[in-house]
C-alpha positions as protocol buffer text, in pm:
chain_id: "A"
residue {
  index: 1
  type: UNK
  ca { x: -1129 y: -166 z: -950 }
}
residue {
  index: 2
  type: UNK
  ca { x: -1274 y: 137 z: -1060 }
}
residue {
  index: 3
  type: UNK
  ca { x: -1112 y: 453 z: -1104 }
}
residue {
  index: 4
  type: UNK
  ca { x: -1349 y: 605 z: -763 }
}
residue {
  index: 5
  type: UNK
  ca { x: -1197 y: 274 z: -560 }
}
residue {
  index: 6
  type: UNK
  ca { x: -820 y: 342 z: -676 }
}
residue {
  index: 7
  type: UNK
  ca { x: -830 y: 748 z: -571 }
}
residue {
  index: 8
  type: UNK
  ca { x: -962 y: 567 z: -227 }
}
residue {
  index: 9
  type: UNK
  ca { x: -663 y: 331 z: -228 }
}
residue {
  index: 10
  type: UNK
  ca { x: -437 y: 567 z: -308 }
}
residue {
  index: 11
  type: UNK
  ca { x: -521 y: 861 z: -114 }
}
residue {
  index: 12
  type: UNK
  ca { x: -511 y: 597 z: 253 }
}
residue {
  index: 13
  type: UNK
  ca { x: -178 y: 518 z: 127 }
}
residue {
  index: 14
  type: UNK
  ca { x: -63 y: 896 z: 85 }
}
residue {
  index: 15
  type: UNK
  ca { x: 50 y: 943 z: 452 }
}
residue {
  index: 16
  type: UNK
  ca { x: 362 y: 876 z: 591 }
}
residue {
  index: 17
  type: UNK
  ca { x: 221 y: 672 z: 903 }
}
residue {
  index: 18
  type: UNK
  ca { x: -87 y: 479 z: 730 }
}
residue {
  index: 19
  type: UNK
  ca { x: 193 y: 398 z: 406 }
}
residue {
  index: 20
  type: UNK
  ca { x: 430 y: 248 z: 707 }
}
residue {
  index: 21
  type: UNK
  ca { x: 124 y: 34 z: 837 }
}
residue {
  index: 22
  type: UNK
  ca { x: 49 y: -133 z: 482 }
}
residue {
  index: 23
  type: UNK
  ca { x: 357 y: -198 z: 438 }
}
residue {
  index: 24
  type: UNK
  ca { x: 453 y: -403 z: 777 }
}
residue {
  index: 25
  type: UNK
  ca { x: 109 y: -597 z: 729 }
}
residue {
  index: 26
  type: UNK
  ca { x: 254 y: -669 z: 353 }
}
residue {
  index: 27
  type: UNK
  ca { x: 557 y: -793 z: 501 }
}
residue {
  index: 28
  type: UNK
  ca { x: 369 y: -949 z: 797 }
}
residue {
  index: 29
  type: UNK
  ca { x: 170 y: -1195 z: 553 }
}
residue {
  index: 30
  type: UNK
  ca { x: -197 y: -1306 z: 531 }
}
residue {
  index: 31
  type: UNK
  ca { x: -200 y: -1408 z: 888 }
}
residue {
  index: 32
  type: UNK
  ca { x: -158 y: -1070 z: 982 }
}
residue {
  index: 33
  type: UNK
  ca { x: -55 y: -898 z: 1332 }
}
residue {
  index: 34
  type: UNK
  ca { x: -292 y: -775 z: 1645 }
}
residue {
  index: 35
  type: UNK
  ca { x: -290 y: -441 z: 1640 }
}
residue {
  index: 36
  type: UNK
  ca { x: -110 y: -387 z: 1977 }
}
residue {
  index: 37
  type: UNK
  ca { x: 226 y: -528 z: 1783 }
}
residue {
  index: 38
  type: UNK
  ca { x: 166 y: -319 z: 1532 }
}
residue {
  index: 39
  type: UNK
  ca { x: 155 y: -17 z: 1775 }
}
residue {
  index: 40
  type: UNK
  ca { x: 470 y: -120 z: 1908 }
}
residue {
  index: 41
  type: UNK
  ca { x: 645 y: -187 z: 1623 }
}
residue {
  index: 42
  type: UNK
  ca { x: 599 y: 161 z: 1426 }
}
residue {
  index: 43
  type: UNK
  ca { x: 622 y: 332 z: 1781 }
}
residue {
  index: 44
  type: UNK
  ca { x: 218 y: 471 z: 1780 }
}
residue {
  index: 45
  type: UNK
  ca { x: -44 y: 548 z: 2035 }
}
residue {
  index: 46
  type: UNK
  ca { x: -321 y: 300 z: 2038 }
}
residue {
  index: 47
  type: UNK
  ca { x: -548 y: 602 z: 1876 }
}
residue {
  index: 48
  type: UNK
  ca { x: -335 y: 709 z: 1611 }
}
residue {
  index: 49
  type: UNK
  ca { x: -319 y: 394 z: 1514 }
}
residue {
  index: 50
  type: UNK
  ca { x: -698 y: 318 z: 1543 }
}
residue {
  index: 51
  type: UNK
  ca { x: -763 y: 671 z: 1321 }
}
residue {
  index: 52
  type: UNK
  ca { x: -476 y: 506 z: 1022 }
}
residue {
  index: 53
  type: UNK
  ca { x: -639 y: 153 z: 1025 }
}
residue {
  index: 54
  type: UNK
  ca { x: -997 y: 286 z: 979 }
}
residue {
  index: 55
  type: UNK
  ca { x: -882 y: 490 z: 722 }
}
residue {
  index: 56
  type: UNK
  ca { x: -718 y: 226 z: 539 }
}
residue {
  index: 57
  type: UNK
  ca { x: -994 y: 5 z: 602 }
}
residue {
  index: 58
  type: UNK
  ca { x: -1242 y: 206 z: 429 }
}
residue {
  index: 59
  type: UNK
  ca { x: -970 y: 229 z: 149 }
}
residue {
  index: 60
  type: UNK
  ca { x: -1046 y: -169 z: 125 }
}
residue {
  index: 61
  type: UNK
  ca { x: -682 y: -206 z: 182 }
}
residue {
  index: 62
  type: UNK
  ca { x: -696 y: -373 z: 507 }
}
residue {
  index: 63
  type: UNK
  ca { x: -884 y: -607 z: 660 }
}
residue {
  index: 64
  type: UNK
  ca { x: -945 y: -767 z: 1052 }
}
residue {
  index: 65
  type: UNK
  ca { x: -1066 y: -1026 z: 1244 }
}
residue {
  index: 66
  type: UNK
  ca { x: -1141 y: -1103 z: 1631 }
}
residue {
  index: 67
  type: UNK
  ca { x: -952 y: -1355 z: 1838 }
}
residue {
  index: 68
  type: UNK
  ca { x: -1088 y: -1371 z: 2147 }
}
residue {
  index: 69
  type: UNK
  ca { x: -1004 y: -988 z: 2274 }
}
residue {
  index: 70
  type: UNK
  ca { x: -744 y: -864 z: 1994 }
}
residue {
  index: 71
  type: UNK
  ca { x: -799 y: -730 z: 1647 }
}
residue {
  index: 72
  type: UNK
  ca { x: -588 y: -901 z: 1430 }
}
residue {
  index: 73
  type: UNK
  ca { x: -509 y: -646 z: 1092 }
}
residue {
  index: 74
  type: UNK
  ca { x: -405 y: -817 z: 747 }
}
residue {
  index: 75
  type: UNK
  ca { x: -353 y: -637 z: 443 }
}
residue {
  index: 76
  type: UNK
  ca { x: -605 y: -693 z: 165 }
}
residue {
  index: 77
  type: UNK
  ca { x: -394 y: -837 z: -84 }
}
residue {
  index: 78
  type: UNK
  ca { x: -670 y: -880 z: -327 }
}
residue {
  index: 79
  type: UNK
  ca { x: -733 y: -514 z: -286 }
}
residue {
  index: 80
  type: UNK
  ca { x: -402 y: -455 z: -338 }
}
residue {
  index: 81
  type: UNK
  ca { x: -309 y: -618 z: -687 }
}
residue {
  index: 82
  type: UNK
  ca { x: -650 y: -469 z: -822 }
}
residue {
  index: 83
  type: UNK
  ca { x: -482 y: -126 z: -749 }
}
residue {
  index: 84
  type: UNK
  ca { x: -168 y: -264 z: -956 }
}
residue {
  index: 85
  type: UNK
  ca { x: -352 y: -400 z: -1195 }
}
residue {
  index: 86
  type: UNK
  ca { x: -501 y: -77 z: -1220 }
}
residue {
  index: 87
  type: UNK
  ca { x: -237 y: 159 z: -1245 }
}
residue {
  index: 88
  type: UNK
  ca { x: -117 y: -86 z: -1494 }
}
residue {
  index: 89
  type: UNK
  ca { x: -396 y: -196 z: -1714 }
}
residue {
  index: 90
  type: UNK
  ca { x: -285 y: 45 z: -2046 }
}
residue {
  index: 91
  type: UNK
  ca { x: 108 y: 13 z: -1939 }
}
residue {
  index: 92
  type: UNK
  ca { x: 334 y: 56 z: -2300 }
}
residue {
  index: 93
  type: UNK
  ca { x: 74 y: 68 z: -2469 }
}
residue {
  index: 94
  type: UNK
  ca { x: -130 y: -238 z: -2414 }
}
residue {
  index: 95
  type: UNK
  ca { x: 224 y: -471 z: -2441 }
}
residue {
  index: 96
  type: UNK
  ca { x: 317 y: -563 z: -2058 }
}
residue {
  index: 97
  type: UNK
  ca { x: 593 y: -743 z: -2215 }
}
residue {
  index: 98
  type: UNK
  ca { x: 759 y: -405 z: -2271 }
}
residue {
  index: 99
  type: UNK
  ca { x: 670 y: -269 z: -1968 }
}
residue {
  index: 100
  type: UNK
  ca { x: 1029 y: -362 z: -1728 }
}
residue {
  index: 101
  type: UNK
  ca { x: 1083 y: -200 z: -1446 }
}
residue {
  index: 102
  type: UNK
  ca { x: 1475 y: -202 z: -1490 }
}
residue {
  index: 103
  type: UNK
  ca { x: 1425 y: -18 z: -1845 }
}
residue {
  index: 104
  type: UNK
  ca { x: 1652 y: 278 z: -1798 }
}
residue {
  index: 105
  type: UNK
  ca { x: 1492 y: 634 z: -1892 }
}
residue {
  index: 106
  type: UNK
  ca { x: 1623 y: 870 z: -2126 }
}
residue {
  index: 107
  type: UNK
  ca { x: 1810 y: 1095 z: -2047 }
}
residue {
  index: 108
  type: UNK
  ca { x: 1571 y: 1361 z: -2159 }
}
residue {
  index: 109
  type: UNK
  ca { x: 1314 y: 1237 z: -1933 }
}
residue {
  index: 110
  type: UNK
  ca { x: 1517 y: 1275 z: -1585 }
}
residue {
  index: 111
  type: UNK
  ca { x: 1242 y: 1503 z: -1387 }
}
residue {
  index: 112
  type: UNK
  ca { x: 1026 y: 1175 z: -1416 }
}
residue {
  index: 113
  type: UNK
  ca { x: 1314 y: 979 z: -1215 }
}
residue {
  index: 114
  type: UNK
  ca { x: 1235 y: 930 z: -821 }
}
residue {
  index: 115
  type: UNK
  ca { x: 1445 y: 1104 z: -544 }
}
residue {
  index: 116
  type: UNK
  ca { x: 1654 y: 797 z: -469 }
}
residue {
  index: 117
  type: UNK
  ca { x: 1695 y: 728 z: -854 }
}
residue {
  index: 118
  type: UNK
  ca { x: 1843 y: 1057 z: -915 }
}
residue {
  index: 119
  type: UNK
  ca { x: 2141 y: 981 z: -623 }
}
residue {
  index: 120
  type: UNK
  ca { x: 2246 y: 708 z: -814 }
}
């Protein structure tokens, strides 16, 4: 992934409604879900939803298929570890093996902790 393809990615996925869409098709699994199911499920007009899949389509983060009359939508997984692998390529310096998740932060470096971090 290139750093054009990742600003693509990453942009789709910077909107409440399209972020709630990847995710349910993560969860949902390779075989995916027609897109009337995912319409109900997040509670969306058929349009919205048609205007948030073709954005994350062209994102490469989603992908569909034809069964007889429905769409069926299924996240790019592919797509999606490139952009991981990405955002991760230089993590710690080159050494992955240093780079865990669970590592607290210093204190000093608290405005870099997330909303739900700084609850706890």
């Amino acid at each position: 992934m290139d750093k054009h393809e990742a600003v693509a990615a990453l942009a789709a996925l910077a909107q409440d409604t399209r972020l709630d869409i990847f995710r349910l098709l993560i969860q949902t699994g390779p075989e995916g879900m027609p897109a009337g199911q995912i319409a109900e499920r997040l509670d969306l007009p058929a349009t919205t939803l048609s205007f948030h899949l073709n954005h994350l389509r062209h994102a490469g983060l989603v992908g569909f298929r034809r069964e007889s009359r429905m769409l069926i939508y299924a996240a790019a997984y592919g797509a999606m570890n490139e952009l991981l692998a990405y955002l991760t390529e230089n993590c710690c310096r080159g050494d992955a093996s240093g780079c865990d998740a669970r590592a607290r932060v210093p204190a000093s470096s608290s405005s870099f902790l997330t909303t739900s971090q700084r609850r706890s």
